[in-house]
N, C-alpha and C positions, 0 to 999 in steps of 0.2 A: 344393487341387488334387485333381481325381477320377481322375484316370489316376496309377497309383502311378509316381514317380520322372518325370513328365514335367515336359519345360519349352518353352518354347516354339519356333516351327520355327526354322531359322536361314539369312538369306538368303532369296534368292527363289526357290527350289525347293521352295515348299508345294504341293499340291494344293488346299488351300483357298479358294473364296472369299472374298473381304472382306464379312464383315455381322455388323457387331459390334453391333447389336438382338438377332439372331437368339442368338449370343455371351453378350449378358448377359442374355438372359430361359434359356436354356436352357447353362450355363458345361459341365458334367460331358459333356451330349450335345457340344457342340463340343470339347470335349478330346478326347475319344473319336474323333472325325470330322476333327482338321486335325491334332491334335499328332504329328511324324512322330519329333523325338527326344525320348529319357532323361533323365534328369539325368547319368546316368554317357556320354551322348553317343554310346550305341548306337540305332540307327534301330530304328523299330514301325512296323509294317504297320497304315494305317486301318483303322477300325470302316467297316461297310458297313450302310447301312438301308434298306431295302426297304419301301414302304407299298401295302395295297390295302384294295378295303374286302369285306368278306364281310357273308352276312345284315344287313345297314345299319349294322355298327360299323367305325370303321378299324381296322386292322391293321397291326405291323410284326412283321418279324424283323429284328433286330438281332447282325451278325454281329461279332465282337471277334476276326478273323485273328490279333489279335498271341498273344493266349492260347488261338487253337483252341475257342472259345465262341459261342455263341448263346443269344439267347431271343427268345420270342415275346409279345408286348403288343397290349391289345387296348383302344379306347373308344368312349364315344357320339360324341364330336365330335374331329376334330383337333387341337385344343388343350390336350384331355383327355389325350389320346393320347400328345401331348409331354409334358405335364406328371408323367403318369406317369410315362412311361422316365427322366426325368430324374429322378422322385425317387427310382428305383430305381438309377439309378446313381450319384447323390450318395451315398445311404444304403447304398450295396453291399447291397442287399437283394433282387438280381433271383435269379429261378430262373433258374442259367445252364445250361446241355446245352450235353455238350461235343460238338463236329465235328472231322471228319477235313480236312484241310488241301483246298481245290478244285484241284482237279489243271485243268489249262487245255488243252483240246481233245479233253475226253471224258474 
């Protein structure tokens, strides 16, 4: 499991999608993105991913609300681009910068 202490949602109050390809090519990126409780069965705030593409590589920021984090990942091609973050988050090897909480309407 890549999200420390997670398990999986409970009931039907996910946010998530159903696409368990997407699930099993990318597990750490989808933990991060649907898992809403702990093992101790306190609720986390999803991860948010943002893509654009700049000078002709993709880009995300990848934002981790629950712990106040981000980072920024960059590739040639969109598969690239997953495959990184995901091996950055399986391997907990991302440069993360931390953020201040988004305050909602300014």
């Amino acid at each position: 499991m890549f999200v420390k202490k997670a398990i999986a949602a409970v009931g039907g109050g996910t946010d998530a999608p159903s696409d368990p390809k997407f699930a099993s090519h990318y597990p750490a990126l989808w933990e991060y993105l649907s898992v809403t409780r702990l093992e101790d069965g306190s609720t986390r705030k999803l991860a948010k991913l943002s893509l654009s593409v700049q000078d002709g590589r993709w880009c995300a920021c990848f934002v981790d609300e629950d712990n106040k984090r981000l980072m920024f990942i960059s590739g040639e091609t969109y598969d690239q681009l997953l495959k990184s973050l995901e091996k950055h988050l399986a391997n907990e090897t991302a440069e993360w910068r931390r953020c201040k909480p988004f305050k909602k309407g300014g």
